[in-house]
N, C-alpha and C positions, 0 to 999 in steps of 0.2 A: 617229391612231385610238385608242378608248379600250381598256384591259385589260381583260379579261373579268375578272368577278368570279365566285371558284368555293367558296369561304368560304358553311359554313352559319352562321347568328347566330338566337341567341335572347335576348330581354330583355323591357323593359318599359317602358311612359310613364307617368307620373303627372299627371295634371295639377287642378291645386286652383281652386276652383269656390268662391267666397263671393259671400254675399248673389247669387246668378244662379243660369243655368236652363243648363248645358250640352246637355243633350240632351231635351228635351221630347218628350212623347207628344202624341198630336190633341186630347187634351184641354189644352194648354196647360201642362201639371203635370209636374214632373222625373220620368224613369220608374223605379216601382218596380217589385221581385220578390216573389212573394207575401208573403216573412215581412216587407214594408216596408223593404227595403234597395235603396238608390238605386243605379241603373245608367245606362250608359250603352252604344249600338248601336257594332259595328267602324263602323257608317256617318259617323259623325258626325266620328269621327278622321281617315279616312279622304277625306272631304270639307276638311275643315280643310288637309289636305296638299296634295290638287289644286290648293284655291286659292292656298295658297303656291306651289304652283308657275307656277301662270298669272300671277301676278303679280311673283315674283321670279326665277322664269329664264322670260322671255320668249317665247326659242328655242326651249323646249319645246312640242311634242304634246301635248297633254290631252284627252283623246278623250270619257272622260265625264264632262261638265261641260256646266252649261246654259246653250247660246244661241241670243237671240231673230233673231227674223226682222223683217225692217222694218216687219210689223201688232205686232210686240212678245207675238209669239207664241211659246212655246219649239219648238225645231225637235226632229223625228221622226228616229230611228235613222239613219235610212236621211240624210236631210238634215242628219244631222250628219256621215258619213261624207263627204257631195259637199262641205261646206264647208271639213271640214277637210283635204280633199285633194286640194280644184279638181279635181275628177273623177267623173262619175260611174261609178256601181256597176258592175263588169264584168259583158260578160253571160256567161251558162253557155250552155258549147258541148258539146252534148249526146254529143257523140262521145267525149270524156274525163267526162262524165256530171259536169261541173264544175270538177274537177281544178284547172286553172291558174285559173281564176278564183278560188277557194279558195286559193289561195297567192296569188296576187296581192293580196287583200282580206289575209291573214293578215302578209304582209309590212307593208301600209302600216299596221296596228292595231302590229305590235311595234314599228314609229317612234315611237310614243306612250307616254311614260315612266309614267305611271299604267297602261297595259295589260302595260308589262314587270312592273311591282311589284306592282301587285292583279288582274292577270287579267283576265277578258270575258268575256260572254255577246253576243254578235253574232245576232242573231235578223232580220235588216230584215224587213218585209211587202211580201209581192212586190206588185207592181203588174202592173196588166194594161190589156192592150190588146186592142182590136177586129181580128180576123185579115180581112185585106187579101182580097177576092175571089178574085185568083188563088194564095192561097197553100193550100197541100196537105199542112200540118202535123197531127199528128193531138192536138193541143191544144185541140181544140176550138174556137179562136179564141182563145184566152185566154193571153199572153205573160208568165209570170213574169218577171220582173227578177232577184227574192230568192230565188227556189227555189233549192236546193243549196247554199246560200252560208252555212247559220247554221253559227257556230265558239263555239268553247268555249275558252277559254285560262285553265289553271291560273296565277294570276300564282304571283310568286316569294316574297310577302310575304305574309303571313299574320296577321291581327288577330281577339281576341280581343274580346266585349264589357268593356266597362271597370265595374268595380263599386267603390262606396264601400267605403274600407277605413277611415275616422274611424270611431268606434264612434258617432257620432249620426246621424241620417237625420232633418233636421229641417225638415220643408217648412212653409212659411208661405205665405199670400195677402194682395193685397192692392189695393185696389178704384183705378181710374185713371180720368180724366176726359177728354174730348175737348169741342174749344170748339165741336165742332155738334151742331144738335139733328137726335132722330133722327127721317126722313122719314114712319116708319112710326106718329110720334105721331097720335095721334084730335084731340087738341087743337090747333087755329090755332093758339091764345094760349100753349098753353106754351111756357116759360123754361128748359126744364131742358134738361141735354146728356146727351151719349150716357154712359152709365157703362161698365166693364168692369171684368174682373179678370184682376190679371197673378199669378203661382208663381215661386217662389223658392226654392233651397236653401239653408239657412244658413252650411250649411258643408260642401264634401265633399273628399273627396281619391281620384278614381275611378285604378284601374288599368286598367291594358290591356296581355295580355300578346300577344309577338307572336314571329315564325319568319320567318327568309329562307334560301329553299331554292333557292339558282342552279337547282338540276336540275330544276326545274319545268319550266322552260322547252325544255330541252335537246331533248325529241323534234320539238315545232314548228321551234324554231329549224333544226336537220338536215333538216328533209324541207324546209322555204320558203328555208332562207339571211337570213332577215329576222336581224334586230338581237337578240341575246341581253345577257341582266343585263351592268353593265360597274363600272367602280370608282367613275366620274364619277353612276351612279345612285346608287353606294350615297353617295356622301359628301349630296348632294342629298337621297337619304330620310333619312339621319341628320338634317339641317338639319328636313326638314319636321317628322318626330317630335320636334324638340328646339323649332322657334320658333311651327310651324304653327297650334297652339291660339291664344298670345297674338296674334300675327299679323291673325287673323280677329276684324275688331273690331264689335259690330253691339249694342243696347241688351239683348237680351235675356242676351250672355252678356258682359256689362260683366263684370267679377269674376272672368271664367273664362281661366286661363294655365297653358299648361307648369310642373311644376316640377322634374322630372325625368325623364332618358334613362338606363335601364341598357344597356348594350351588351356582351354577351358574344358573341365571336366565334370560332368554331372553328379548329382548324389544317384546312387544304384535304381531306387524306385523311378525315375525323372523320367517321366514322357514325354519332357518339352525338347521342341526340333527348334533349333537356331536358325535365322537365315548369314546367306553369304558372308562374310567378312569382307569380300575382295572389294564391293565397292563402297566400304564404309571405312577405306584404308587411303591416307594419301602421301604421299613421300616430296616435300618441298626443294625448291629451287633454290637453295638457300646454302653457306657453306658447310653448316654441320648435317644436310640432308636429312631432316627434321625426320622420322618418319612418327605421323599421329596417327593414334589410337582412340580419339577422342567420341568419335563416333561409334565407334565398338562399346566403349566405356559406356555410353547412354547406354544403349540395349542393356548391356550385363548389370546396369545398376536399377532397372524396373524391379519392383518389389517382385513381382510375381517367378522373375527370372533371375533374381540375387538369389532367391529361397532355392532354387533350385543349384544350387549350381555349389560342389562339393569344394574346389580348388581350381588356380587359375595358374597359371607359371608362364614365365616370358624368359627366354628363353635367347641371349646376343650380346655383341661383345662391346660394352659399354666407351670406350677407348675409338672406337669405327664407325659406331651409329649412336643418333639421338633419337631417345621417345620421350613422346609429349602426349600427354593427355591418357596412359594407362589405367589401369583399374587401381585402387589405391592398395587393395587387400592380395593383389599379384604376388610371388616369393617369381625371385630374378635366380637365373642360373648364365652362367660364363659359358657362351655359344664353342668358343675355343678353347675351354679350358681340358 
């Protein structure tokens, strides 16, 4: 059985983005902040890691994540819930006004290791059915499934949107060709093919700061008995934040990879809360792409918050990135190894 993990941590991911598109808006275009400084969504990290985990621990639950149906359809809340737990929905017994049902659903979502780490919104749409002639329900005929059942779970991990800390924000386009022509042409006789246009950052190096707060979970886990944060997740989210970006390989974010994990981890009693990382982080215009730490390093070295603070790990690939100015008492781990 795994150890509970009861350690708060705060840190951060870097991850460098050339000539690609890490997180695009609906227009196709890396997303800016008003003053033109390139960001990116908790989404996008966040999705990066599910996937590693569906694909490198096997074993694991992954609850949100999209799968198709045999029309090659994505499947609906509720039909993601009957797939990934051979079961359908319990129903609500009106006499506990839901109660175990509610724990029941709540148990098999903390089986699901992206629901222990980033939380839920469990909402399904009830479904209904036609009331039976001799039934003397005062539903009107109408059989919720999903009434009673929506839950809410504070996960334990906590993301940050990720913003460019290079001092350039250089987005370029650039026009792409397809070998069919388009249906919607007037002309029989034309020759031409479909054009498009794909966006590109030249160069970013986005942050993302982030929090893992075991006690998130602590009140559900006590009233269901379901699965609380354990050691075996954290080492797992480590891996996802450290390999997850490069991992996810697909044209538009060709260029885009991890370059760093900070890991600042608390002693177990520690009720000290850190602020951001992201803008005490800056990444230079320089050829080794300096990335300092130096500002981080004050904070973690105040007496009050050295004391607290159990281990530190940094986390990238020595050979691709420079750091300047880390914690001296840091133990370095090979981001690719």
């Amino acid at each position: 059985m795994s150890i509970s993990f009861k350690n708060r941590v705060f840190g951060c991911v870097i991850i460098k983005s050339i000539n690609s598109n890490y997180n695009a808006d609906f227009t196709h275009q890396p997303r800016t902040l008003p003053d033109g400084t390139v960001y990116a969504t908790d989404k996008v990290l966040k999705y990066s890691i599910r996937n590693y985990f569906k694909k490198v621990y096997s074993d694991e639950k992954v609850f949100f994540f999209k799968f198709l149906n045999a029309e090659m359809q994505p499947l609906t809340l509720l039909q993601n819930y009957e797939v990934i737990f051979n079961k359908k929905l319990p129903k609500v017994d009106k006499k506990d006004k839901g109660a175990a049902a509610r724990k029941e659903v709540l148990v098999d979502l903390l089986n699901c290791i992206d629901v222990r780490l980033f939380g839920a919104t469990f909402a399904p749409k009830a479904t209904k059915e036609k009331k039976s002639t001799d039934d003397d329900s005062e539903d009107d005929g109408k059989k919720e499934e999903g009434k009673n059942l929506n839950l809410s779970i504070h996960g334990a991990v906590q993301i940050t949107h990720g913003l460019n800390r290079f001092p350039e924000n250089a987005i370029y386009s650039e026009q792409i060709s397809s070998p069919f022509r388009n249906p919607g042409d007037d002309s029989a006789n034309s020759t031409q093919t479909t054009l498009g246009t794909q966006f590109k950052l030249r160069e970013g190096h986005y942050v993302h700061h982030f929090s893992v707060n075991p006690q998130n979970l602590d009140d559900l886990v006590g009233i269901s008995g379901g699965e609380a944060l354990n050691e075996d997740d954290i080492l797992k989210l480590k891996n996802g934040l450290a390999h997850g970006v490069t991992f996810y390989d697909s044209s538009a974010k060709a260029g885009t990879e991890n370059e760093l994990l900070l890991w600042v981890q608390l002693k177990p009693e520690s009720k000290l809360v850190l602020p951001s990382f992201v803008e005490l982080i800056s990444i230079a215009d320089d050829k080794k792409r300096t990335i300092d730490l130096s500002k981080v390093t004050d904070v973690l070295s105040r007496p009050n918050i050295s004391s607290a603070i159990e281990k530190i790990e940094i986390w990238y690939d020595n050979t691709a990135a420079t750091v300047e100015g880390a914690p001296a008492n840091a133990v370095y781990y090979e981001i690719h190894g």
